[in-house]
KEVO-873655 format. One line per 8 residues: number of its first residue (from 0); their letters; for each residue y, x, z of C-alpha. Coordinates in steps of 0.02 Angstrom, whole numbers. Example, Ala and Ser with C-alpha at 12.3 -4.5 7.8 and 13.67 -1.06 7.14 Angstrom:
<sites>
0 = AS = -225,615,390  -53,684,357
</sites>
This chain:
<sites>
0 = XXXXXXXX = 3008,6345,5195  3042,6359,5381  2935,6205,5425  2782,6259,5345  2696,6342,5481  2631,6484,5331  2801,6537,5257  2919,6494,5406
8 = XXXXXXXX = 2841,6653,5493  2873,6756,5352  3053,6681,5303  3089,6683,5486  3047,6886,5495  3135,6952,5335  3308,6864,5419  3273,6918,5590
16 = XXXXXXXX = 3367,7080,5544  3506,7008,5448  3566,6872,5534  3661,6941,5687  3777,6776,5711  3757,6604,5645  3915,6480,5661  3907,6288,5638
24 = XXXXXXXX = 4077,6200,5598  4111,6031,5606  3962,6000,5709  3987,5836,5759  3980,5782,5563  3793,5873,5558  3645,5766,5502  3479,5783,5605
32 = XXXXXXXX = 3390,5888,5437  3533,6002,5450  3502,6024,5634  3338,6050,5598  3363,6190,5501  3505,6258,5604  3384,6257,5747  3215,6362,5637
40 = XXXXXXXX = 3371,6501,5601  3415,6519,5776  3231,6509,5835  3247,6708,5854  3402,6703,5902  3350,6609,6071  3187,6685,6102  3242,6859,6138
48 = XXXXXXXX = 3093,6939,6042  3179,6987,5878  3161,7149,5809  3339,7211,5855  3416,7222,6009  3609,7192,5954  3685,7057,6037  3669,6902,5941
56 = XXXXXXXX = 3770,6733,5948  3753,6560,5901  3936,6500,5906  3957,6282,5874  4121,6187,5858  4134,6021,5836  4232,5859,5903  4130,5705,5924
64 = XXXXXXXX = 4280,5593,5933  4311,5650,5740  4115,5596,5700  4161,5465,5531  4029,5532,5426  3873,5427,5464  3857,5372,5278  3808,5538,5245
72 = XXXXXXXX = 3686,5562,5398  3792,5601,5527  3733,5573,5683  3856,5606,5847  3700,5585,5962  3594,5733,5894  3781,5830,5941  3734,5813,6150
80 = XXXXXXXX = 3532,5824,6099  3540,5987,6016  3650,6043,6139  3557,6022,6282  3414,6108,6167  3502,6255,6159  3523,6244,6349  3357,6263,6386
88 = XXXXXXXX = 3327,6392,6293  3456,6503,6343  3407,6471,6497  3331,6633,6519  3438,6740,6458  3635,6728,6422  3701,6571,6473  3777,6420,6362
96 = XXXXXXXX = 3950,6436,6386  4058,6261,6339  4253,6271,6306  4342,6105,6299  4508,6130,6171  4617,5992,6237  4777,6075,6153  4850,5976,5991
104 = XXXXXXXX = 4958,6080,5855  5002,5955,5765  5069,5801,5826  5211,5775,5950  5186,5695,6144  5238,5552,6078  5087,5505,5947  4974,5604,6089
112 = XXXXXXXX = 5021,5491,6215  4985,5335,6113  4834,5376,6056  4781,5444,6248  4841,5248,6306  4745,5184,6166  4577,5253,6217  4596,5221,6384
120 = XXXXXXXX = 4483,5076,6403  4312,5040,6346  4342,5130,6196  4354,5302,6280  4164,5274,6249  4138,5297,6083  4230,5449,6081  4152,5525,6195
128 = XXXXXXXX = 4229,5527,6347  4421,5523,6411  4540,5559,6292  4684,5691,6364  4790,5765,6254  4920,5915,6294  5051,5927,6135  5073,6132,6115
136 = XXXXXXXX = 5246,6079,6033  5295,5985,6194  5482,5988,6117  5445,5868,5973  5538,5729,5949  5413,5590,5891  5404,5411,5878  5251,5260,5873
144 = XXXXXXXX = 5323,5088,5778  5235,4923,5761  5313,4822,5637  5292,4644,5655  5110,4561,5571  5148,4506,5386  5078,4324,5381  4967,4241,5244
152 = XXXXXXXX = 5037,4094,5157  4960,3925,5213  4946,3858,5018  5038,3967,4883  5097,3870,4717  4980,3883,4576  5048,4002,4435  5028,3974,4243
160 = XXXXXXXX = 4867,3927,4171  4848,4069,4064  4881,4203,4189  4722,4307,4226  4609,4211,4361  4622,4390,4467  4814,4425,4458  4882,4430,4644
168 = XXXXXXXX = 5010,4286,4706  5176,4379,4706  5173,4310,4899  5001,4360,4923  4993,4454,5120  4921,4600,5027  5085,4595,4886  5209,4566,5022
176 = XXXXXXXX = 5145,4704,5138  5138,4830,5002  5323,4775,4941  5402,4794,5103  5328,4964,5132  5395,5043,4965  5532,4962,5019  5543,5023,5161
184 = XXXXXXXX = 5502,5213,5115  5646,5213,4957  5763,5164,5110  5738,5290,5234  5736,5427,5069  5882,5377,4988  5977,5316,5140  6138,5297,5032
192 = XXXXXXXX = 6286,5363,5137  6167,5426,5277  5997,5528,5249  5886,5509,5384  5782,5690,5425  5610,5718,5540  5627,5854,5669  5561,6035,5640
200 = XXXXXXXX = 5462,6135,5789  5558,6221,5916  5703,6146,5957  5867,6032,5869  5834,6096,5693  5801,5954,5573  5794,5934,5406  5808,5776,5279
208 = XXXXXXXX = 5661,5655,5239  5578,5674,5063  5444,5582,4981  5298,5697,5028  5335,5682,5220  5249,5498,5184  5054,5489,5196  4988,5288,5194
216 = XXXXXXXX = 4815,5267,5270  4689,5133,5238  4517,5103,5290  4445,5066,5126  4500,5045,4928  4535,4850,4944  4652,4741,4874  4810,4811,4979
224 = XXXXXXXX = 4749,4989,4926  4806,4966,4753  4940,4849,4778  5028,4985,4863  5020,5121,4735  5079,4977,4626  5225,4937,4720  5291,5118,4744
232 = XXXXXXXX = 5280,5135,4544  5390,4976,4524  5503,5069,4627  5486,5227,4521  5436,5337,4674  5353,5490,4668  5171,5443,4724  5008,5562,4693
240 = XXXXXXXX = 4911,5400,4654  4734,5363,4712  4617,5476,4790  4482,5427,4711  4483,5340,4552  4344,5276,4435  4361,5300,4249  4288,5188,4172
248 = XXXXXXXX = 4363,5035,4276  4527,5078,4186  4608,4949,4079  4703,5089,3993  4530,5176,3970  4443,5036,3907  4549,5018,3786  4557,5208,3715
256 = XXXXXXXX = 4360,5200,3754  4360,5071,3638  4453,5142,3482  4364,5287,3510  4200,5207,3482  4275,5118,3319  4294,5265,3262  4132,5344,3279
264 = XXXXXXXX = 4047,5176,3242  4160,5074,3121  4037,4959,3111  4029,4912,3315  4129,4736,3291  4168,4705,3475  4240,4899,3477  4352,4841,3344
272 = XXXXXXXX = 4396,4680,3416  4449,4752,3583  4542,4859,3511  4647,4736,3394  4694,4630,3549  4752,4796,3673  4912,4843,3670  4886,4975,3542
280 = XXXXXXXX = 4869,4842,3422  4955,4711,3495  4856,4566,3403  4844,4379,3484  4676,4280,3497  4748,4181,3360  4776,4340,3244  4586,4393,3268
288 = XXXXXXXX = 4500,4220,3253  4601,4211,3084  4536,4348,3037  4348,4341,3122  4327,4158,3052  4278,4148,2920  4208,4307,2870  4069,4404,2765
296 = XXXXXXXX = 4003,4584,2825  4111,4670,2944  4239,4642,3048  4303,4822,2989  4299,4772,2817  4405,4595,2842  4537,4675,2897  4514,4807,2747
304 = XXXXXXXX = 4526,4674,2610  4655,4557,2720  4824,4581,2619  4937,4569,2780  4922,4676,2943  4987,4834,2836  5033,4923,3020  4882,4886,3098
312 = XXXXXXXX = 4772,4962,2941  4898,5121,2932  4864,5156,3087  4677,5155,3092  4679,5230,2922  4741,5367,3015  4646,5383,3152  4492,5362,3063
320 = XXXXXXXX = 4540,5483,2930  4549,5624,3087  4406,5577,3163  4290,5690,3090  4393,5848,3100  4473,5821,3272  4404,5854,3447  4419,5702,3572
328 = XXXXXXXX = 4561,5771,3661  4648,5779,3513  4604,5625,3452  4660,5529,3629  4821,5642,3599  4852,5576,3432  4838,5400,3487  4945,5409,3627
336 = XXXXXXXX = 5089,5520,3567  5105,5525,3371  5054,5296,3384  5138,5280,3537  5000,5227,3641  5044,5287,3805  5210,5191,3794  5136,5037,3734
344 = XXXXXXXX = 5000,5047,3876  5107,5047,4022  5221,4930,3966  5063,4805,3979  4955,4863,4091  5105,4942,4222  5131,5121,4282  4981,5108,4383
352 = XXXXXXXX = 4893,5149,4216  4963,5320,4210  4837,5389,4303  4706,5316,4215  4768,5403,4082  4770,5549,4124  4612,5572,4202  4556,5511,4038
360 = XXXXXXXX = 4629,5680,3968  4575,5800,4096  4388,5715,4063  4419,5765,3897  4451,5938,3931  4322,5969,4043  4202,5896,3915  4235,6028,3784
368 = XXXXXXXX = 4215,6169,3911  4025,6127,3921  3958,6034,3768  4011,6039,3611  4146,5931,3564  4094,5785,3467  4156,5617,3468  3974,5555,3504
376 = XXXXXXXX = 3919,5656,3633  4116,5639,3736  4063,5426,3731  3876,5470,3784  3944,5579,3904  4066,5464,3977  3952,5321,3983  3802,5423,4067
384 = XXXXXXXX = 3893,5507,4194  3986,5336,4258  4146,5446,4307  4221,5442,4482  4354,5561,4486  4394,5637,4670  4578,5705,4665  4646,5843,4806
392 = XXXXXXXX = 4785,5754,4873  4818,5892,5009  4963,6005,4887  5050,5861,4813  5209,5907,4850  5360,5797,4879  5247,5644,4813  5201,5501,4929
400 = XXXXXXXX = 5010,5503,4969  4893,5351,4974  4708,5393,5014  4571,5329,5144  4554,5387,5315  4392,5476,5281  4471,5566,5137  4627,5617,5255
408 = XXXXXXXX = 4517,5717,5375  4594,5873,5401  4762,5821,5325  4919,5786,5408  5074,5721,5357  5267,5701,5453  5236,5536,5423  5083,5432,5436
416 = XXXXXXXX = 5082,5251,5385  4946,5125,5441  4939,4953,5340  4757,4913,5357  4749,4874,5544  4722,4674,5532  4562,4591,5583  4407,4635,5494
424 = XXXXXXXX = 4250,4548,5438  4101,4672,5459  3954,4652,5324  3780,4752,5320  3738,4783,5172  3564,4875,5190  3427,4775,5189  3294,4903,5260
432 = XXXXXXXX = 3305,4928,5447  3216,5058,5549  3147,5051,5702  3171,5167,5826  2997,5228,5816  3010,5252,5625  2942,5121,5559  3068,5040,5400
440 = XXXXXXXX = 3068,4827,5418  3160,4691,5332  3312,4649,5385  3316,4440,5425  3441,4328,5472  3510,4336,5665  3407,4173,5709  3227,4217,5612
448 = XXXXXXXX = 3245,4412,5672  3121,4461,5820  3143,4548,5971  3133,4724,5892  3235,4690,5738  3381,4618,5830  3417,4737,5947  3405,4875,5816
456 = XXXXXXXX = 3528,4744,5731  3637,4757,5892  3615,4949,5910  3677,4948,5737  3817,4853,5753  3882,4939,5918  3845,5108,5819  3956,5042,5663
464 = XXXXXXXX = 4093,4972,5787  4105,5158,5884  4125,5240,5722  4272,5140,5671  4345,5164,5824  4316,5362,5795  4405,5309,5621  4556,5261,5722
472 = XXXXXXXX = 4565,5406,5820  4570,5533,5658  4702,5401,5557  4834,5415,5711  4801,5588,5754  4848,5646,5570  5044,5609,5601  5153,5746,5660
480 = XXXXXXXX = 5328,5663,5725  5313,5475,5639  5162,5344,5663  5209,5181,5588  5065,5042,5599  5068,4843,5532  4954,4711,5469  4960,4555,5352
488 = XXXXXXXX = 4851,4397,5415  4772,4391,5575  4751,4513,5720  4638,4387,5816  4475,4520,5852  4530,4629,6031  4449,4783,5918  4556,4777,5775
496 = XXXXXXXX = 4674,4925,5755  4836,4850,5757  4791,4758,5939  4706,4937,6025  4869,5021,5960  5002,4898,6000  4908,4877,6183  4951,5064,6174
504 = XXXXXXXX = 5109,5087,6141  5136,4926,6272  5054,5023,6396  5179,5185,6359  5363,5144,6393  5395,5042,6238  5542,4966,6166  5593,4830,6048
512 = XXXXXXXX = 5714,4839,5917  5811,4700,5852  5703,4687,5703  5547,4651,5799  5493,4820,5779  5382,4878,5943  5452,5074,5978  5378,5210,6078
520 = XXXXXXXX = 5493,5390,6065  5486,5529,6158  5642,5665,6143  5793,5635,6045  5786,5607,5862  5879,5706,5760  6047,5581,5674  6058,5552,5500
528 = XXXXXXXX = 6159,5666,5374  6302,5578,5315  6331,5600,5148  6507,5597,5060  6545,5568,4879  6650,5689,4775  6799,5577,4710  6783,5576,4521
536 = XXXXXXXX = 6950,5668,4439  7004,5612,4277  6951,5733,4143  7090,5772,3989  7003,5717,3827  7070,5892,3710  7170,5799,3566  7019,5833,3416
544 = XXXXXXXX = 6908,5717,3530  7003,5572,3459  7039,5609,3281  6917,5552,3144  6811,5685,3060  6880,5759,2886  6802,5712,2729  6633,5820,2661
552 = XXXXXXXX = 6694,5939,2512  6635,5883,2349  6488,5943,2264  6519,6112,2173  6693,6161,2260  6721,6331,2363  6659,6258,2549  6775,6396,2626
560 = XXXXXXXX = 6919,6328,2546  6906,6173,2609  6846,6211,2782  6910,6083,2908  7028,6122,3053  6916,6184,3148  6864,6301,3062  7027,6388,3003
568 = XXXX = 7014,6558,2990  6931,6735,2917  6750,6689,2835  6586,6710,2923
</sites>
């Protein structure tokens, strides 16, 4: 509508006298469209011929060092284009005035002057410019560690054949790393006979560390993602689970899927079959290929007529018989409480499937808010829609969070754990360029690719490499008092994170600990709580605590006659 030279006039007039102030947040995450339209809005705005004479304002923040968002059309160069846009055409009138905010009021001098060292190279480039922090809680105690690199095993021992082909080596990097951090954070929570505590603002006060003051950042969902929130749940700490979490990748999920579409379809074999051998059923692949081989009509109706696998039939029997009167939630209910299938599922499948779980539920739920509940349309629902559940992480409470970088932008955290910081292999997977002019090629190989398409393939990649190190700037700068970074295999590439912030904290005062640990602190941190046990008294056992229980009354006499000893006295 505002491009179209015969409505934008139109459009353009009937907001002229409504729009008195237009304000653009997180401008540095704003596509080129949206600037588009931001600039037809403010066309009047800048021209000084509107209608009214109020004074008007077009008022922009942004930070191009926190530019991540190119994925969705981001583009930190249209920041300093439309800028100098709006330049000119203020020219003429009032004046574009530019405020620089260099105050943080979060973090303490000590993560500021890390990350400042950090970005004091070549990279101050891709964040636009020198990077100069002042903390406005200069009193904070804070601290930077770099725990030593968690090597990959040269040639690990091959486990049992009939593990699954993608079960992790329990000395995998990924496995280690992610046991030595829940390790790690169960320590410094339940210090035994010393707590430690993080430091509050404004002076000495402190208080102890819990498990929400934890927030573990990682570039992307890999391997090490979930091997983390796995680890923590061995260790039975409190830990929000995954940000982000797809349905129907769920073992747990598959499996309920899977009954549930038995028992709209009793006739869908493989339903049935999946279900026999899940831990709701419990069955071997011996127990079904008896039962599959030989067999006439369904599979359904072999187990029907087979005269063993009575608790197997009783409990399908039941499902099946609820089926048709019961809404999906109830049905997954039924399963998992009155069958005890949520027991039997994580003691296969692991805590981790918890959350599977219960997504499942809350799916449910939202299902029958907006269709009508059927057991048909929940599966056709589930199966069209391809779930990806997105879970706010930001009010978790005192539960460890795990999460992305780009889903941790504008969190913070006491804190903030890097484990993602090794070397990394960088892979385009578009296979349309375009040109600068417009025009949309193939992508070839480096050593086919023609003048034109490999320097938009260099652009690219020097665009790609800026961004992450913009990535790098948001993940340290969400810690308040405690930035703790490491890496498993090797740190090899001079752009991976854990070298830039290791050369960091080298270049600020740093210290090394007898564990190998590199340290950079700034104040003093507050000591530990120590923590004394009560001694345990003896307790007096009263003397009925060991004397054996009378004998019930016979049948038919006067029970107040022959109340026990307890009971002695008046009636009632």
């Amino acid at each position: 509508m505002l491009t179209d030279r015969g409505l934008a006039a139109w459009v353009l007039f009937r907001l002229d006298g409504g729009i008195d102030h237009i304000l653009v947040d997180e401008a540095q995450d704003t596509s080129p469209d949206q600037w588009e339209l931001i600039e037809n809005l403010a066309a009047e705005l800048t021209s000084g011929q509107g209608a009214s004479n109020r004074e008007r304002t077009l008022f922009v923040v942004g930070d191009k060092k926190q530019s991540i968002y190119s994925f969705q059309g981001a583009d930190v160069v249209a920041f300093d284009q439309k800028r100098d846009l709006f330049r000119e055409r203020l020219a003429g009138g009032e004046a574009l005035r530019e405020r620089l905010l260099t105050h943080s009021f979060r973090s303490s001098p000590a993560i500021l002057t890390v990350v400042d060292r950090t970005f004091d190279g070549p990279e101050r480039e891709a964040i636009g410019g020198e990077s100069s922090h002042i903390a406005f809680n200069e009193g904070l105690p804070g601290r930077v560690d770099i725990w030593p690199v968690v090597e990959t095993a040269e040639k690990l021992e091959q486990g049992p054949w009939e593990d699954p082909l993608d079960q992790p080596h329990p000395e995998d990097a990924e496995v280690v790393l992610a046991r030595d951090i829940a390790k790690k954070i169960k320590a410094l929570v339940e210090g035994g006979e010393q707590i430690p505590q993080v430091p509050k603002n404004g002076g000495p006060s402190a208080r102890p560390v819990h498990y929400g003051d934890f927030l573990i950042l990682v570039q992307r969902r890999s391997a090490l993602f979930h091997e983390i929130i796995r680890a923590c749940k061995e260790l039975k700490l409190p830990i929000a689970g995954a940000d982000r979490l797809k349905l129907g990748g769920e073992m747990a999920v598959k499996d309920l899927s899977a009954l549930l579409a038995f028992l709209d379809t009793p006739e869908d074999d493989l339903a049935l079959a999946a279900v026999l051998r899940s831990p709701l059923c419990g069955w071997s692949e011996g127990d079904l290929y008896q039962l599959a081989q030989p067999r006439k009509g369904y599979l359904w109706e072999a187990l029907r007529d087979h005269p063993g696998h009575a608790v197997t039939r009783a409990f399908l029997d039941d499902m099946r018989g609820q089926a048709d009167f019961l809404r999906p939630y109830d049905l997954i209910e039924r399963v998992l409480h009155r069958h005890d299938g949520r027991r039997k599922l994580l003691s296969r499948l692991g805590p981790e499937a918890e959350d599977g779980i219960d997504e499942l539920l809350s799916q449910a739920l939202a299902y029958e808010t907006s269709e009508v509940p059927s057991l048909t349309g929940f599966l056709v629902w589930m199966e069209t829609d391809d779930v990806e559940v997105k879970r706010q992480l930001d009010s978790e409470g005192a539960r460890i969070r795990v999460m992305t970088v780009h889903g941790a932008k504008g969190l913070e955290a006491e804190i903030v754990i890097l484990p993602d910081t090794g070397d990394r292999r960088t892979n385009d997977k578009d296979e349309l360029y375009r040109l600068p002019g417009g025009e949309a090629v193939w992508k070839l190989t480096k050593t086919e690719s023609p003048p034109l398409i490999l320097a938009e393939r260099e652009a690219r990649a020097a665009r790609e490499a800026a961004e992450r190190l913009r990535l790098l700037y948001v993940a340290m700068t969400r810690a308040r008092c405690w930035l703790i970074v490491v890496a498993k295999g090797e740190v090899k590439q001079a752009d991976c994170w854990y070298t830039l912030i290791r050369a960091g904290v080298e270049r600020s005062h740093a210290t090394t600990l007898g564990d190998g640990t590199l340290r950079h602190e700034f104040g003093d941190w507050p000591l530990p709580l120590r923590t004394e046990k009560p001694e345990a008294l003896p307790v007096a056992l009263p003397d009925w605590a060991s004397r054996p229980a009378p004998d019930a009354p016979p049948r038919g006499q006067d029970p107040v006659a022959v109340r026990p000893w307890w009971r002695q006295g008046p009636a009632g």
